[in-house]
C-alpha positions as CSV (number, residue, x, y, z in Angstrom):
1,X,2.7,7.9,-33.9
2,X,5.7,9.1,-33.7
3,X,8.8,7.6,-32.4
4,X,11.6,8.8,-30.4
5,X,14.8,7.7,-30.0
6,X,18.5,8.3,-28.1
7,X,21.4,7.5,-30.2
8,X,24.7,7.4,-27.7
9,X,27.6,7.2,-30.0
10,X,31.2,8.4,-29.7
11,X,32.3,8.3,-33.0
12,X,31.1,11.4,-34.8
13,X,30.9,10.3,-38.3
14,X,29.1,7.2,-37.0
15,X,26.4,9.0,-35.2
16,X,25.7,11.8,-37.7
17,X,25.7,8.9,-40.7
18,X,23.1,6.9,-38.0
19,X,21.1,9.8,-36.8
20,X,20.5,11.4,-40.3
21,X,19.4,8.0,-41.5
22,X,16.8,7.3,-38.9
23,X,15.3,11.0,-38.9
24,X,14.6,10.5,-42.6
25,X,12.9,6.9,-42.0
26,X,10.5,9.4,-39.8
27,X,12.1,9.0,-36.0
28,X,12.6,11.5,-33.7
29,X,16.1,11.3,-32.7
30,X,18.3,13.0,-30.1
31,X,22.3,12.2,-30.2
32,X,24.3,11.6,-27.4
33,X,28.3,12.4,-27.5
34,X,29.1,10.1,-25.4
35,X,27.6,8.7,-21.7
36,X,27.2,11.0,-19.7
37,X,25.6,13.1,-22.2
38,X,23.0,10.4,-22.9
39,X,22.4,9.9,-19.5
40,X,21.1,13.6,-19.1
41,X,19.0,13.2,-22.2
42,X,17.1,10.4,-20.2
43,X,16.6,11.9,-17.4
44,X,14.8,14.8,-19.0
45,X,13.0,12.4,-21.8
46,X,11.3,9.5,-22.4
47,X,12.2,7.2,-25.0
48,X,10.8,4.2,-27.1
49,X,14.3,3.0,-28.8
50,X,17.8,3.7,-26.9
51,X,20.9,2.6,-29.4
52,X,23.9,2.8,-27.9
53,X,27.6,2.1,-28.4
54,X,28.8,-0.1,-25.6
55,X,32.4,1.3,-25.2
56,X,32.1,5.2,-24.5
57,X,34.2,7.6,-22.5
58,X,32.5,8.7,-19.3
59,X,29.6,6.4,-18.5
60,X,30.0,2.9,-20.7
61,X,26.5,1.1,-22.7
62,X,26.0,-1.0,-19.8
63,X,25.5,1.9,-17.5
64,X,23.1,3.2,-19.4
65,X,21.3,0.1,-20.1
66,X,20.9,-0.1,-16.1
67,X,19.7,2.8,-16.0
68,X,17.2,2.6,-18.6
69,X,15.4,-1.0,-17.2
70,X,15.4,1.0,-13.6
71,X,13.6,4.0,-14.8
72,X,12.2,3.1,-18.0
73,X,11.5,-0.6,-18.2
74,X,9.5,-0.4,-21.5
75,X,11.6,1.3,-23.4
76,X,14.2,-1.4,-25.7
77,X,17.9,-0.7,-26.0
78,X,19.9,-1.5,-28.9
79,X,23.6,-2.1,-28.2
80,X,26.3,-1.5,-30.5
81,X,29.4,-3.2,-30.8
82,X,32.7,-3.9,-33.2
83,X,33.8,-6.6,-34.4
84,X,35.6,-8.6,-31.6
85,X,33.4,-7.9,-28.8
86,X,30.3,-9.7,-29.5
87,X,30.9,-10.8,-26.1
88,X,29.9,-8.2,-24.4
89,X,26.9,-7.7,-26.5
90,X,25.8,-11.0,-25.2
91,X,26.5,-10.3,-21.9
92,X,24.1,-6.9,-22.8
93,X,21.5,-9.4,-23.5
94,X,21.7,-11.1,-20.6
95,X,21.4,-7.2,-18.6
96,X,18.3,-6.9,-20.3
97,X,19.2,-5.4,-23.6
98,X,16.7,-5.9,-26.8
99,X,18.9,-6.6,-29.4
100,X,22.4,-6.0,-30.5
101,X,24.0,-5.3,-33.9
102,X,27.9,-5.5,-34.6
103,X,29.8,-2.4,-36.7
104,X,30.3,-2.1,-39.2
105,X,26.3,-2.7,-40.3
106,X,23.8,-1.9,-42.4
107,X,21.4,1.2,-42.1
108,X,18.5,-0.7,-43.4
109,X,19.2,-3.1,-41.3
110,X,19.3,-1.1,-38.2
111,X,15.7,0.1,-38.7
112,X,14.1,-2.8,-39.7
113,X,15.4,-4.0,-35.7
114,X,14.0,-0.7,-34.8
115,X,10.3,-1.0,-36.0
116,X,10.2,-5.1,-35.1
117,X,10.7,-3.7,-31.3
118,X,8.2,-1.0,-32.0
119,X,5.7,-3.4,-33.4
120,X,6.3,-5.4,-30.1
121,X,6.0,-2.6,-27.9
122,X,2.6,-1.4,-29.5
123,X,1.2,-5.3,-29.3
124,X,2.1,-5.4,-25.6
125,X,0.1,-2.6,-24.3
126,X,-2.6,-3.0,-26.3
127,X,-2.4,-7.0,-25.2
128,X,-2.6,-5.5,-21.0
129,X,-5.4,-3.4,-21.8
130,X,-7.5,-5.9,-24.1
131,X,-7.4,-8.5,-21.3
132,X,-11.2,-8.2,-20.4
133,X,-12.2,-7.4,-23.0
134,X,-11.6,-11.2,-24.2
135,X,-14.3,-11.6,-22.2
136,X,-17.1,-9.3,-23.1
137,X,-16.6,-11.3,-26.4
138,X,-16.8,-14.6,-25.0
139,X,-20.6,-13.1,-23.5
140,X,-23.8,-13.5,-25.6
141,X,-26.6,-11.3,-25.0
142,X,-29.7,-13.7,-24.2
143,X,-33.3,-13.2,-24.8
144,X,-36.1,-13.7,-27.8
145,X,-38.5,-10.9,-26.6
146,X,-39.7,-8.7,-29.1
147,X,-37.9,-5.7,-27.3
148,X,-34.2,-7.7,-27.2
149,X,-34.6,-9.2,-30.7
150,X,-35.3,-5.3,-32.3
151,X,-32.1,-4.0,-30.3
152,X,-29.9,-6.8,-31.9
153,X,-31.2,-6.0,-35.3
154,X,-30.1,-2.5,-34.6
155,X,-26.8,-3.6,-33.3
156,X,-26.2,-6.1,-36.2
157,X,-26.6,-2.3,-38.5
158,X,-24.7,-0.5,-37.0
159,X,-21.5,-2.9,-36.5
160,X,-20.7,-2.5,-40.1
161,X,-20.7,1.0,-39.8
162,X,-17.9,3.5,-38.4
163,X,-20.3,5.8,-36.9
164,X,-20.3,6.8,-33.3
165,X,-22.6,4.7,-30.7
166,X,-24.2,6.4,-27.7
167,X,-25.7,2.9,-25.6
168,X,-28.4,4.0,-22.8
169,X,-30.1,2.0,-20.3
170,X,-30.5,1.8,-16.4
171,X,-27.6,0.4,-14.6
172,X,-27.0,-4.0,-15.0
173,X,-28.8,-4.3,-18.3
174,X,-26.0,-5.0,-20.5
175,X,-24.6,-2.3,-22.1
176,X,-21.0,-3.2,-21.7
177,X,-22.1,-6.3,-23.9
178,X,-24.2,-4.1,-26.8
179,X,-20.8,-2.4,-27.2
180,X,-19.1,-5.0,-28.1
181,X,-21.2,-7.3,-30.0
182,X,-20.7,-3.9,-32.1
183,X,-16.9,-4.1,-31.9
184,X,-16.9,-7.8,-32.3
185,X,-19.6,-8.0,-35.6
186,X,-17.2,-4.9,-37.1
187,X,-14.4,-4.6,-39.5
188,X,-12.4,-4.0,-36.3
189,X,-12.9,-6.7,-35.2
190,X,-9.1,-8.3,-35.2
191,X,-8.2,-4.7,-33.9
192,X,-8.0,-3.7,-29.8
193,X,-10.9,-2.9,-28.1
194,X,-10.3,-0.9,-25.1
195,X,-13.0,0.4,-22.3
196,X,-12.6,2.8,-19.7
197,X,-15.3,3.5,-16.8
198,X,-15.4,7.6,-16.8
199,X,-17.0,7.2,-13.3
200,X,-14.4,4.8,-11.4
201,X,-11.3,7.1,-12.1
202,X,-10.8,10.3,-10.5
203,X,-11.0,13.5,-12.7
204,X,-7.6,14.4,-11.8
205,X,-6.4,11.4,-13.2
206,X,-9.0,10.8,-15.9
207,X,-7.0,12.9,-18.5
208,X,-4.0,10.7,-18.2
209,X,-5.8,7.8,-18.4
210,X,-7.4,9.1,-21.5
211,X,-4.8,10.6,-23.7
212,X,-1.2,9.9,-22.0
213,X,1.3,11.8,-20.3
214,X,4.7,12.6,-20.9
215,X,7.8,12.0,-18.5
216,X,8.1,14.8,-16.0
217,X,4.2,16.4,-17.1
218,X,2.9,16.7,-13.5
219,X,3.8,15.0,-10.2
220,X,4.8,11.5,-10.0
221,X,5.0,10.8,-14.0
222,X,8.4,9.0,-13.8
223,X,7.9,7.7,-17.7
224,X,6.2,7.9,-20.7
225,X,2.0,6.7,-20.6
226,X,0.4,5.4,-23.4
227,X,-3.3,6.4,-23.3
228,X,-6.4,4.3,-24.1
229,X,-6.9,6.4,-27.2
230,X,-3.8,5.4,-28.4
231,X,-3.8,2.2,-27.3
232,X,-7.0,1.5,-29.2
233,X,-5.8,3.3,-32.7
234,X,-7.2,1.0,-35.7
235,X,-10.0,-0.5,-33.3
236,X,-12.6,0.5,-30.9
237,X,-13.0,2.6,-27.4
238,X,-15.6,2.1,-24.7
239,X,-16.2,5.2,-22.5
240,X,-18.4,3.7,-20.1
241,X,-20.3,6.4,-17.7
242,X,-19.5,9.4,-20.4
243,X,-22.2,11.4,-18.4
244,X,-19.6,11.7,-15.4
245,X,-16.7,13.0,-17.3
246,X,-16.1,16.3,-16.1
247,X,-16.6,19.2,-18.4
248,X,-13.2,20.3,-18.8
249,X,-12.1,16.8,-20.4
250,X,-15.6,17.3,-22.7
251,X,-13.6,19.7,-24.6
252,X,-10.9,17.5,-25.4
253,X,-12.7,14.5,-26.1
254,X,-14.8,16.6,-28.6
255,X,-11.6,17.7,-29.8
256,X,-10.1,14.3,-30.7
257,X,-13.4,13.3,-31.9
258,X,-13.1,16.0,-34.9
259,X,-9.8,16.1,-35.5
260,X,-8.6,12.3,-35.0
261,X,-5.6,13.4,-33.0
262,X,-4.5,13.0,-29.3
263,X,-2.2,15.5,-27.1
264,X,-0.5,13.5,-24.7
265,X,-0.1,15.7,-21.1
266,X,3.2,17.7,-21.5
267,X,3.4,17.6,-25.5
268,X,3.5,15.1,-28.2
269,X,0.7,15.0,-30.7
270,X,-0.4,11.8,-32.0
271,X,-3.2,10.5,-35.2
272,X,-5.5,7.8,-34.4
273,X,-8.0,6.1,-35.9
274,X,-10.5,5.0,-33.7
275,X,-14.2,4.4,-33.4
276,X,-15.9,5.9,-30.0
277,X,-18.5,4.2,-28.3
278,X,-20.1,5.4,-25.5
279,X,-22.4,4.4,-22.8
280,X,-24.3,6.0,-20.3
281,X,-27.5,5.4,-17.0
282,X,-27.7,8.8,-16.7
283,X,-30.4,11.3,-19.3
284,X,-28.0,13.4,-20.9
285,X,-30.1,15.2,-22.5
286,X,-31.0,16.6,-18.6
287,X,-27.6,17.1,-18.2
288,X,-27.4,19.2,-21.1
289,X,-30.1,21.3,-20.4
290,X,-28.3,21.8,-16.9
291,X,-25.1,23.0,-18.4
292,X,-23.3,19.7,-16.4
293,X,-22.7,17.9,-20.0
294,X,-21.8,20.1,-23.7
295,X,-24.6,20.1,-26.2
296,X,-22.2,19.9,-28.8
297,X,-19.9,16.8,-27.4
298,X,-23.6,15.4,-27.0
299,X,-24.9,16.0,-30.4
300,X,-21.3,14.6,-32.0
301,X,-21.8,11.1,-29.9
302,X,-25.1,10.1,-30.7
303,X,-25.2,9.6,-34.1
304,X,-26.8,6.5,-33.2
305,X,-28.5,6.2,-30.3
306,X,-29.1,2.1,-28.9
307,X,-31.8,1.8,-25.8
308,X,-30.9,-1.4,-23.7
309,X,-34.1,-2.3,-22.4
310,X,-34.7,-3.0,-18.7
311,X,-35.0,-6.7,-17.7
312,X,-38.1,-5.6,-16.7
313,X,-39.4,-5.3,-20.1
314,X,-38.1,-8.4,-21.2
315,X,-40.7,-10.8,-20.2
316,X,-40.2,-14.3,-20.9
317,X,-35.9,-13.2,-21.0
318,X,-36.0,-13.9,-17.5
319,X,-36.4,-17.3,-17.5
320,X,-33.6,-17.9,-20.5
321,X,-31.3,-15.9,-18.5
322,X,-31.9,-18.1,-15.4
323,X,-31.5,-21.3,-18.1
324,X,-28.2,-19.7,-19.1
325,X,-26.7,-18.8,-15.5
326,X,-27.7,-21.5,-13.9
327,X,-26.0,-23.7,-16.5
328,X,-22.7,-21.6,-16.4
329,X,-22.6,-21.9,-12.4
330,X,-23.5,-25.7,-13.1
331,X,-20.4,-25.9,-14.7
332,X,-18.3,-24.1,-12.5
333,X,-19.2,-26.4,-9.5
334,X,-19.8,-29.7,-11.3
335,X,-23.8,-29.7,-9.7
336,X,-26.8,-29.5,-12.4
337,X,-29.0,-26.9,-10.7
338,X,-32.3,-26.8,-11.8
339,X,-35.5,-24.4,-10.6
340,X,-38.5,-25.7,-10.0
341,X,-41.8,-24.3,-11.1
342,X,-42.9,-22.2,-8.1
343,X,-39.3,-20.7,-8.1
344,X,-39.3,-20.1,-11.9
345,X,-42.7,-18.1,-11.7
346,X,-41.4,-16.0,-8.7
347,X,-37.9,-15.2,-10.8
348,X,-40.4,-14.3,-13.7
349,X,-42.6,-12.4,-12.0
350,X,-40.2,-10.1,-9.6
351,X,-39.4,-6.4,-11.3
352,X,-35.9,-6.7,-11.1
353,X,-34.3,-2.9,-10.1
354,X,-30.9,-4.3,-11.0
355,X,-31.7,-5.7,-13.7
356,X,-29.6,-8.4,-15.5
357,X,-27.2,-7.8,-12.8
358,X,-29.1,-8.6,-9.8
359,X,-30.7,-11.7,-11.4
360,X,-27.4,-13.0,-11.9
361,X,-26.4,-12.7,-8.2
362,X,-29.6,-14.0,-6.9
363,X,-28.9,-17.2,-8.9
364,X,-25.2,-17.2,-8.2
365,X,-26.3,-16.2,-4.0
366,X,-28.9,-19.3,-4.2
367,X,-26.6,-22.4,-6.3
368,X,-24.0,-21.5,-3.2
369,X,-26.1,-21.3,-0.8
370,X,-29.6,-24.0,-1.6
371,X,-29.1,-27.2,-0.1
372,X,-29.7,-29.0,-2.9
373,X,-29.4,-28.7,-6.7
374,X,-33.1,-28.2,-7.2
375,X,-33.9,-25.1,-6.1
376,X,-36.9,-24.3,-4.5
377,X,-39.3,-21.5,-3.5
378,X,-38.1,-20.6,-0.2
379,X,-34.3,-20.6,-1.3
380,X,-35.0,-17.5,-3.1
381,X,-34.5,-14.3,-1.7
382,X,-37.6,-13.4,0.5
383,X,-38.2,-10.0,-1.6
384,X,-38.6,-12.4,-4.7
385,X,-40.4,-15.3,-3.4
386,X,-43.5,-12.3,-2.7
387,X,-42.4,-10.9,-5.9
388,X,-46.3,-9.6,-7.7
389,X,-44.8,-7.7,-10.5
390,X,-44.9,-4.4,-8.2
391,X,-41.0,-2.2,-8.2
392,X,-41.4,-1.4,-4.7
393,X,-43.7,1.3,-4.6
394,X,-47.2,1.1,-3.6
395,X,-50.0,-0.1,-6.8
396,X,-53.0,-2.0,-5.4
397,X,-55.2,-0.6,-8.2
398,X,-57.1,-3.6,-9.7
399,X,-56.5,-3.2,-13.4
400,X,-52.6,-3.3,-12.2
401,X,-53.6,-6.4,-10.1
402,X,-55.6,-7.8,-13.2
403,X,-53.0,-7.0,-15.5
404,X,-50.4,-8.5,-13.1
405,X,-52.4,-12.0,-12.8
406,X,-52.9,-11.8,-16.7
407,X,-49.2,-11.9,-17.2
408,X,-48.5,-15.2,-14.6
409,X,-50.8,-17.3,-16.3
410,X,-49.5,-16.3,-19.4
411,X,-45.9,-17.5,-18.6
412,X,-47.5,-20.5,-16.3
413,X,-49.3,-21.8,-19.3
414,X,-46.4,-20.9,-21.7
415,X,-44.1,-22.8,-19.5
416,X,-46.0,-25.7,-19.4
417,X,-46.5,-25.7,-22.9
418,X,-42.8,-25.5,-23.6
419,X,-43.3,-21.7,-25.4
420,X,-46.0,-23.2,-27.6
421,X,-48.4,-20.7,-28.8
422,X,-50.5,-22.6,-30.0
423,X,-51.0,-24.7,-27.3
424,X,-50.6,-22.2,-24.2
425,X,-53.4,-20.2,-25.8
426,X,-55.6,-23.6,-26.1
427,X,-54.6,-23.7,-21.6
428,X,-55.5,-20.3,-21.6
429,X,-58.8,-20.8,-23.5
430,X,-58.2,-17.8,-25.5
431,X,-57.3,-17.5,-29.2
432,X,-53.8,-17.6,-30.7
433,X,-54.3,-14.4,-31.9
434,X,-55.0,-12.9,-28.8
435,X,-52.5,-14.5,-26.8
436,X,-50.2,-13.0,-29.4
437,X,-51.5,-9.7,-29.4
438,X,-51.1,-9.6,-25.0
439,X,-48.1,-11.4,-25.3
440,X,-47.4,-8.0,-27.3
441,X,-48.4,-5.4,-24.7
442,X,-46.7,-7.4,-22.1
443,X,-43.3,-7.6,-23.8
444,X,-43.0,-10.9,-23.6
């Protein structure tokens, strides 16, 4: 990345001597002659690093430095000063200046002051952007079915990988959490992880969001943006929704994708390193045969493909994930809710269209609103409490009524039995062997 800085000096010797310096330790530096002159650098340009001399003809250091924390409050000023007025440097500080060093000093030790402000920049916005995503790794994914157990196994391979990660499943099954449990059991780990929902930003704005913008590149861009991308260099990027990026910003992401390189909006090229995860509800594979999504972009982001499974699928998850919920809004209101059996077989047996989702805001709906910790039946919402393993549309055939009344005892007598094979198939009156082999067909 590179960095760009304004050097206000006066003294000519001084600020060639400072500016050559600095260009060869890699910055991009523009000089200022004096105030006024770096005034009208700064309102043309954006700026990580200002260092200025405080006493200039024109406009003085501590004119620019209020300019600077009114129009660019994230960029750092460095204020300059001779001997015998280290007062006003610490009067600079108080103003809202960075740091100060007193002339004459050393070059070396000017840009070690440079990159420690740098280093704190970078830390700082990746810190505002990695907020939540504290919290996706604070979230385990629940559930022993056979289905769940194969997709963790998958995600425990490909974590140790750097290969791209295209996560598919209906809408509320978890796919937020797949992606990072693969950030989280990576060599990244340590690094930012960084998501952004393609679908809740507008596509006019998407771009921005994405890869940056420079001051003055469209309407209304009074500073310098750091995008995701760069804000997630050395770690990992969640594009959540990919399906609904428009087809225009397809291009560019494919581009970054091959070449490891961002364009910020209105110039500046930057090198990243970062692994792109990607999740999606929608079949793009459709989408690709309608033109709305590139077959290329499409081809370059699943290099490996992760199904989430619907809770629907998930058999005997349900009931863990009510175990798990119920305990965590147990905690919250100091009240151990517990479900009793009628209600457990009714959460078990209901198909769930929102999947993990809308099972976690029935239970959250029903410990607010029961009125009393043990929830019953008929506190239930009243489309669960009739819940016959239907999805809402009409099936009164009798092997689907069969198979339906199959399953209930099977999860009755396993409840009973505390998940004892054994003993849930002796209930049953069946063998182990063949409670196994339908516990198998009904993914539980």
């Amino acid at each position: 990345m590179s960095i760009r800085i304004l050097l206000a000096e006066d003294d000519e010797l001084m600020r060639v001597t400072v500016q050559d310096h600095l260009r060869d330790q890699g910055f991009l530096v523009d000089d200022a002659m004096d105030g006024t002159d770096a005034i009208g650098l700064l309102k043309q340009h954006s700026y990580e690093i200002v260092v200025s001399d405080i006493r200039m003809p024109g406009f003085d250091g501590t004119q620019i430095l209020k300019l600077v924390k009114e129009q660019a409050p994230n960029t750092d000023v460095i204020m300059m000063t001779a001997y015998g007025s280290a007062d006003d440097a610490v009067q600079c500080l108080k103003q809202g200046a960075a740091d100060y060093i007193l002339k004459p000093f050393d070059l070396d030790d000017l840009t070690i002051r440079i990159k420690r402000l740098v280093e704190m920049q970078e830390v700082k916005a990746r810190c505002i952007s990695s907020e939540k995503g504290c919290f996706a790794k604070a979230t385990p994914i629940i559930g022993s079915s056979l289905v769940i157990q194969q997709m963790l196994s998958l995600v425990s391979q490909v974590a140790v990988s750097d290969a791209s990660v295209l996560i598919h499943g209906e809408s509320g099954t978890g796919k937020e959490l797949v992606a990072a449990a693969i950030h989280y059991g990576s060599k990244r780990a340590q690094k930012p992880y960084i998501r952004l929902n393609c679908a809740a930003i507008p596509a006019t704005l998407l771009e921005s969001e994405l890869f940056g913008h420079e001051k003055g590149a469209f309407t209304g861009a009074d500073g310098r943006k750091i995008g995701k991308f760069e804000l997630a260099d050395q770690g990992t990027i969640l594009l959540d929704e990919i399906g609904d990026m428009p087809l225009e910003l397809q291009v560019k992401l494919l581009r970054v994708l091959q070449e490891r390189e961002v364009e910020r909006l209105g110039g500046g090229t930057v090198h990243i390193n970062v692994r792109v995860i990607c999740a999606t509800s929608k079949n793009l594979k459709k989408r690709v045969a309608t033109g709305q999504f590139r077959e290329d972009l499409y081809y370059r982001l699943q290099v490996i493909p992760i199904e989430v499974p619907p809770l629907r699928e998930r058999g005997q998850d349900v009931l863990e994930l009510c175990d798990f919920f119920l305990e965590e809004y147990s905690q919250e209101r100091g009240t151990p809710f517990l479900l009793t059996k009628d209600a457990k077989m009714a959460l078990a047996g209901y198909r769930y269209p929102g999947n993990v989702r809308e099972l976690k805001n029935i239970l959250e709906r029903v410990s607010v609103l029961a009125p009393a910790p043990t929830i019953q039946l008929w506190d239930l919402p009243f489309e669960v409490q009739g819940a016959d393993g239907r999805d809402g549309t009409s099936n009164y055939t009798l092997n689907h009524a069969v198979a339906q009344a199959e399953k209930k005892c099977i999860l009755q007598a396993l409840l009973k039995t505390g998940n004892n094979k054994t003993e849930a198939a002796a209930v049953l009156g069946i063998s182990r062997k063949n409670l196994w082999q339908k516990m198998k067909g009904y993914s539980l």
